[in-house]
N, C-alpha and C positions, 0 to 999 in steps of 0.2 A: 833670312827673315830678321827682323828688326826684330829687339827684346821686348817680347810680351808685357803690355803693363796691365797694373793690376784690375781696373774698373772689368860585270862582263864587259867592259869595254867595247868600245864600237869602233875600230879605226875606221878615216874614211874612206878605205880603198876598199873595205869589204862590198858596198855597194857593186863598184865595177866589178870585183871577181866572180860575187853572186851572179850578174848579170850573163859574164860569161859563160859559168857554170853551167847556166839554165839553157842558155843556147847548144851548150856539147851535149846535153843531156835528151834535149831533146824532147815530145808530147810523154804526157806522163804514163807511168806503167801500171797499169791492173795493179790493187792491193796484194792480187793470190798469185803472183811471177813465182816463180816456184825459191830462187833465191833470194827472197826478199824478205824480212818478215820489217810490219810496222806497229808500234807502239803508242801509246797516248803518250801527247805531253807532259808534264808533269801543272798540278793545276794550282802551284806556287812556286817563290824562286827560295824559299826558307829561310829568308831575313829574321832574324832574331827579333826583332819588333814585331814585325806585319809578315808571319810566313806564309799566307795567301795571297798577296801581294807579286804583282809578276805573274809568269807562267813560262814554264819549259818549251823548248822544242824548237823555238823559234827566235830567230831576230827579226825586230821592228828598224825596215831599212825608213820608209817615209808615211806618216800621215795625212792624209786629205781630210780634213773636216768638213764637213758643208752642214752648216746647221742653220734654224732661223729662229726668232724668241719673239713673243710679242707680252709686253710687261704687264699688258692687260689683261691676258689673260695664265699669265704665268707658264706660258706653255710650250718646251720647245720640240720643235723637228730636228733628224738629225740624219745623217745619210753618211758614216765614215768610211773611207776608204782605207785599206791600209797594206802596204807591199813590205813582204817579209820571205828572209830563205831560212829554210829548215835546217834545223841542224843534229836533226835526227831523221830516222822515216818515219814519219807520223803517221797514224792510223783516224788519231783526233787531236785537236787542240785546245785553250781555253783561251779567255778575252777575260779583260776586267770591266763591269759596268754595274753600278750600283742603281739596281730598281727602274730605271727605265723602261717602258715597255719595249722589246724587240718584234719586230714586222719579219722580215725577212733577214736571211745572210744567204750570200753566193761565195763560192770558192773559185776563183780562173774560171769566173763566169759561170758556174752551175748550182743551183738550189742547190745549196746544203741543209743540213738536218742540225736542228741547233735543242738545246735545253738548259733552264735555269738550274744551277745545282749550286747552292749555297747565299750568301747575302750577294755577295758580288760575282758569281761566276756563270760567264758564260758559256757553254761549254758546245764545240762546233765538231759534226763530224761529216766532212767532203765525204765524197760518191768516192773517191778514191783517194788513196794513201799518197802525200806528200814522200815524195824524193828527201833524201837528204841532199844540202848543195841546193836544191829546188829554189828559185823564185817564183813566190806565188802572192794574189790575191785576194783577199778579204775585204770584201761591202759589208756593211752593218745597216740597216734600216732599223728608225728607232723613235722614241717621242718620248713626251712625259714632262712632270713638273720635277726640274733637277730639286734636289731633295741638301738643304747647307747642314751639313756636319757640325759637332761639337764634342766637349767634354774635356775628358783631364790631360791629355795630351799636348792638345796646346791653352791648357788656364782657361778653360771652360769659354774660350772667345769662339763666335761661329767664324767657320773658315769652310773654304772650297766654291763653290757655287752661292754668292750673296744676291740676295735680292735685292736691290736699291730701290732709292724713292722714283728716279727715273727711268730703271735699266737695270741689268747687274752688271758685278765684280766677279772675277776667279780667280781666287788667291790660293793653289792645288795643295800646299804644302802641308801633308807630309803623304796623305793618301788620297783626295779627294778628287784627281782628274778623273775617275771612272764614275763622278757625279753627272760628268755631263760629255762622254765620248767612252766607245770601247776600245782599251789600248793594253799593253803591257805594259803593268803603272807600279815601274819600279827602276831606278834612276841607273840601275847597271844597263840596262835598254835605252839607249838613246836614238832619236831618228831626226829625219829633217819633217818640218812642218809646212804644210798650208792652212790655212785657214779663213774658211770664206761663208760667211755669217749675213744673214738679211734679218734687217728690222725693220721696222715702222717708220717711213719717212720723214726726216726730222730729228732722228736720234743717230750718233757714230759709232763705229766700233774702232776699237783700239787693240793693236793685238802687235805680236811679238814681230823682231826684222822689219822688214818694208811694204807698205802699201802700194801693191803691186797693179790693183787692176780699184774699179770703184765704176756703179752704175746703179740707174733707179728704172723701175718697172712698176707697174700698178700698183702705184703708192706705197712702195718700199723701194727701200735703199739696199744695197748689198756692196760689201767691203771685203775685198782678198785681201791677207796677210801671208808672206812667206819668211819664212826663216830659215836663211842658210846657210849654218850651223849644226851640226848634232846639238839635241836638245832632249833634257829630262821632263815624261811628261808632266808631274806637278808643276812645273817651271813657264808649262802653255796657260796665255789668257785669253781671254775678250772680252772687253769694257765695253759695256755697250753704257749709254746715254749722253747726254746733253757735256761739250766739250768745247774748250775754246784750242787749236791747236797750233805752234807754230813749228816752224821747221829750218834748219841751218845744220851748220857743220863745225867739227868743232876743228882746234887750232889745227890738229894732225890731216883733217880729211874728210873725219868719218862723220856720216851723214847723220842727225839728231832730230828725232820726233819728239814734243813735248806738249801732253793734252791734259788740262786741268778743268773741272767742273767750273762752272760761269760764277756760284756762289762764295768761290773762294780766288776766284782769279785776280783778285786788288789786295788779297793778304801780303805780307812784305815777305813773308817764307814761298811763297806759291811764285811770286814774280822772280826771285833769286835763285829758283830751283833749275831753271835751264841754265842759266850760269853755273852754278855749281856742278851739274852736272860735266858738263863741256869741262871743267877745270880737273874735278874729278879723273873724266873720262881719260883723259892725255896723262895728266900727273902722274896714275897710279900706275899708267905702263913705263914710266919711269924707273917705277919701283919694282914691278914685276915682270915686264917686258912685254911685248906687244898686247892690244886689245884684243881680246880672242873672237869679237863678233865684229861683223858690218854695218852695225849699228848701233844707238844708245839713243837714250832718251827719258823719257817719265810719265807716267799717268798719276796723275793727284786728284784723288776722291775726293767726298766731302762726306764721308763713312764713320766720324765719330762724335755723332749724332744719333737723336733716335731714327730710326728704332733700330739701326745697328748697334750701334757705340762702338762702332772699332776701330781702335788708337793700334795701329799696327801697321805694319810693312812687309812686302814679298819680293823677293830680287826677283820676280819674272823678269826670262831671259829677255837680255837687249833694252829692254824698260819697263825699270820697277815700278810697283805699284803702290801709291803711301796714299791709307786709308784719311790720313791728314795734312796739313801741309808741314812737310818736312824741315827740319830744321839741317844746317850742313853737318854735322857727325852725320845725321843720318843718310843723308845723300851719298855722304862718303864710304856709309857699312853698304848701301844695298849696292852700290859701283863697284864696290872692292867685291862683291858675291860672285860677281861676273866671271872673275877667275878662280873665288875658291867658294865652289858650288854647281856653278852652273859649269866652267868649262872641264875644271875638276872636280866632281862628285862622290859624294861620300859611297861607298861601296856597300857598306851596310847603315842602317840608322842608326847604331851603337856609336859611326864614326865623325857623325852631322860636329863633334867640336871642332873638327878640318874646316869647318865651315865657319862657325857661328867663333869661334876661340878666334880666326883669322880676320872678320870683319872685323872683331872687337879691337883685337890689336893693332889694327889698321889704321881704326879710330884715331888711336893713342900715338899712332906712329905721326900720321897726319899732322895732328896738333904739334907735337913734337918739330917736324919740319918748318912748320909755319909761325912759328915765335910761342907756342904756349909751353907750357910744362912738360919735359920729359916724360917721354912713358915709364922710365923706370919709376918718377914719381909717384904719376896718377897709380899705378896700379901696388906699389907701395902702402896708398892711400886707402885702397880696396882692399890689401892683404891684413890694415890694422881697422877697417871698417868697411867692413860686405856688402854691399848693399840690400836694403830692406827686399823680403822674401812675404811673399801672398800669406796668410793664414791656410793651415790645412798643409802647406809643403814642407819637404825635409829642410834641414839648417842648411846653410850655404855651407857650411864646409863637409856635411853630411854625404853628398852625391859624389862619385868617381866618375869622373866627367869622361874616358872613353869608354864607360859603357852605363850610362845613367840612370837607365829601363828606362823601358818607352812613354809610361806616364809620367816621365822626370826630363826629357830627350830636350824641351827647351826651359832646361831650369837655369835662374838667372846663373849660377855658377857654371853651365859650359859655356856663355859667354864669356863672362869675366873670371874665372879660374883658368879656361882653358885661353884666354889672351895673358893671364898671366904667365901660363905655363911659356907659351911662346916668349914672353920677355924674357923669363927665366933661361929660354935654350939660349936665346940673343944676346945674355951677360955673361953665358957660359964660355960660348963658342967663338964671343966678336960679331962685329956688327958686319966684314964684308965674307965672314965666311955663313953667316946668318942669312943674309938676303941671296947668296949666290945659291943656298941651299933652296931656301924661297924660289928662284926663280929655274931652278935646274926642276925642281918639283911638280913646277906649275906645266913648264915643256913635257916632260917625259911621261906627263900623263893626261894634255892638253887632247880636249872633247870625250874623255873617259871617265872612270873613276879608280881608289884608289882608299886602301884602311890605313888605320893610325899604324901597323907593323910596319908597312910600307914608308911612309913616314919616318919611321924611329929606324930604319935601316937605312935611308938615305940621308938623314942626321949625320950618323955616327962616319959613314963614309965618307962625308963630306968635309968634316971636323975634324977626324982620323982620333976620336977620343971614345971611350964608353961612357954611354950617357942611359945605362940601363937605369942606374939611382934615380936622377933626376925625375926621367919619364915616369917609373916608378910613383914618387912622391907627387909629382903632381898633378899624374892624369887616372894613375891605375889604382890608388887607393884614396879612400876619403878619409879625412881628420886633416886639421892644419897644418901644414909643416912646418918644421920648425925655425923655420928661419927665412927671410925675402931674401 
């Protein structure tokens, strides 16, 4: 995510083992098997931020989306699919989905019995107990007016489900995909996506990987998107409205979609954005090593205006979302997310500075490469003047950027303290044991996730130095340190 201004791993081989699992195992067995007993899920994954967030019991292997919006009447349908193997014996499960009305759900194709129990929980119990190992099946039927989020979380900006002048925006980040799909919507659950959305003839949608299939029917249009990649659901969009779109590849290969609103399409930042991108895209696996997606690209709003006003950015996966037209830092944070966010994800939200500390530094590294000022400078610059903080928030040196509390999670200081921090380990360590740690990190936990301890033990190994002080001073306590 671009800095606010102020106005369980999934490898991907568990698919195929699940697959096979289910085939050894064979139609499933009465809940009362006399050796069996099954259990409910557990109805969060107990993230220190959002501990109802997630749900036990299960991995999220792929999502079907099939939804439809029409902006006139604010209204959408939605029909998700979603294939998941248990990883207990389940008795019951839970789904995340925020107010939506629910129609129906099926389990491996049979009426199940469903109930709302809490703001977001949906709570499913099949005719019979989930197998552990078990691949199985979840349909959701559903509608409603998705409902945009706010508050102190992220600087009182709305985010999740935008309504726009034309269409809307999904900008999911940090809880908001169960505004508009029931999923396990917590970034240790990663799956592969589909996404296939009809609107109103006339309008596109935009969404994550490649536009796979596209047709119109009685005066609608309908767009698949697939993605595939493991992916975090807040990291899922669909841009629906009015877009100009072009498409090419960038130097390495890889294939580039780039859709900007028609009223911003002659700005000089909106026309240099596919470029940058494309330069971006190749350069930083330079730096980090391959592109972790089969795609890239961008979608540029025209959202910070009324009656939005939102001056903001989302790395949705394969191509980000900038509610304005980008300038290149920023093209260059929401590219750099691609590997540390989206391929590598924070493990818990206490750890989102892996993210946001890494874009920033990127920033700075970027520049760096390209004839401006070192990053040991700029952020030199930031150590003897902070930059300015919203009224109402903690001091910028105030926050302990690996674990900020959740009303602080995108405070400007785990960007720029936690990019600082990272320059700090890079003057400690050297610069080719610095990036090899970078990129050893980025591998070894490439389409999973991954905490600041993990982190600070792959440091020290790598370095072969204690760098307990350090980390100390600049992520796990607040006040200044003494010295840049």
């Amino acid at each position: 995510m671009a800095v606010p201004r102020f106005t369980h791993r999934l490898p991907l081989a568990v698919a195929a083992a699940a697959a096979a699992g289910a085939a050894a195992l064979g139609p499933l067995a009465p809940a009362a098997s006399a050796d069996l007993r099954f259990e409910p899920g557990a109805p969060g994954l107990g993230d220190p931020y959002f501990p109802d967030l997630g749900n036990g019991g299960y991995d999220v292997q792929r999502y079907h989306l099939k939804t439809g919006y029409d902006p006139d009447t604010d209204h959408l349908t939605g029909t998700t699919t979603i294939t998941a193997v248990a990883t207990r014996n389940l008795s019951r499960f839970n789904l995340d989905l925020y107010k939506l009305n629910v129609r129906s759900v099926r389990v491996d194709g049979a009426a199940a019995s469903f109930a709302r129990t809490g703001e977001r929980e949906l709570e499913i119990t099949p005719r019979r107990g989930l197998r552990e190992r078990r691949t199985f099946t979840v349909v959701v039927r559903y509608d409603g007016v998705p409902v945009t989020l706010g508050g102190s979380v992220v600087f009182d900006l709305p985010y999740g489900f935008l309504h726009t002048r034309d269409g809307a925006t999904i900008v999911g980040e940090p809880d908001a995909a169960s505004t508009w799909f029931p999923s396990n919507d917590n970034p240790r659950d990663k799956a592969y996506f589909t996404t296939e959305t009809t609107v109103p003839r006339g309008l596109q949608v935009i969404g994550n990987g490649h536009l796979v299939k596209r047709w119109s029917a009685r005066g609608e249009d309908t767009f698949v998107w697939r993605e595939d990649r493991p992916m975090a659901t807040y990291l899922a969009t669909a841009s629906i409205g009015r877009f100009n779109v072009s498409t090419t590849t960038t130097r390495t290969g890889i294939p580039q979609l780039d859709a900007v609103d028609p009223e911003v399409a002659d700005d000089p930042d909106s026309l240099a954005t596919p470029a940058r991108t494309t330069r971006a895209t190749d350069e930083l696996a330079g730096y980090f090593g391959a592109y972790p997606f089969t795609s890239t690209g961008s979608i540029i709003e025209n959202n910070a205006v009324p009656p939005l006003n939102v001056d903001n950015a989302l790395e949705t996966q394969t191509r980000p979302t900038y509610q304005k037209q980008p300038v290149e830092k920023g093209v260059v944070h929401e590219i750099s997310h691609q590997w540390f966010g989206n391929s590598v994800s924070a493990a818990r939200w206490k750890d989102v500075w892996l993210n946001e500390g890494f874009a920033l530094w990127t920033e700075r590294y970027w520049a760096e490469r390209h004839g401006g000022p070192s990053a040991h400078d700029v952020f030199k610059r930031d150590y003897d003047n902070p930059p300015p903080i919203p009224p109402g928030r903690p001091a910028f040196w105030d926050i302990t950027v690996a674990d900020p509390s959740r009303d602080q999670m995108f405070h400007r200081a785990v960007y720029f303290r936690g990019g600082m921090a990272l320059q700090a380990l890079r003057e400690r360590i050297g610069d080719e044991p610095f990036l090899r740690l970078v990129r050893t990190w980025l591998a070894d936990h490439r389409y999973g996730d991954a905490t600041t301890e993990e982190f600070e033990a792959l440091a020290e190994k790598i370095s072969g130095q204690d760098l307990d002080r350090l980390f100390e001073v600049w992520i796990h306590t607040p006040g200044k340190p003494a010295s840049w």
